[in-house]
C-alpha positions in Angstrom: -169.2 162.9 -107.3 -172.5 160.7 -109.2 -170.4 159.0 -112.1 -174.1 157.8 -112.6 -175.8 161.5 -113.1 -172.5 162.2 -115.0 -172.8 159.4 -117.7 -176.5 160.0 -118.1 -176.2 163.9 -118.7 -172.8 163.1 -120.8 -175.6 160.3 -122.9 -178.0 162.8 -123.1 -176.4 165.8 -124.1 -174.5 163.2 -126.9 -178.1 162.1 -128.3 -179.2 165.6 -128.2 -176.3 167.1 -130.6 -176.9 163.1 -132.7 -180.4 164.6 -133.1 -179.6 168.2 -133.8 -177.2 167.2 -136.4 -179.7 164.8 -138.0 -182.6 167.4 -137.9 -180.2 170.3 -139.8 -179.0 167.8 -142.3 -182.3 166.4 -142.8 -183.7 170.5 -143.7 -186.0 170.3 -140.0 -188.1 168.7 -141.6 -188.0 164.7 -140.6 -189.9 162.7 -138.0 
């Protein structure tokens, strides 16, 4: 298997939920 495509859709999918977390804390309203 890509370890490669693994880590970087494992990194991506951690930043998304770091920046869905922020964005509900924050009220959607930051940035």
């Amino acid at each position: 298997p890509d370890t490669r495509a693994r880590t970087r859709l494992w990194r991506h999918l951690l930043a998304w939920s770091r920046r869905t977390y922020q964005d509900g804390s924050r009220g959607r309203g930051g940035c």
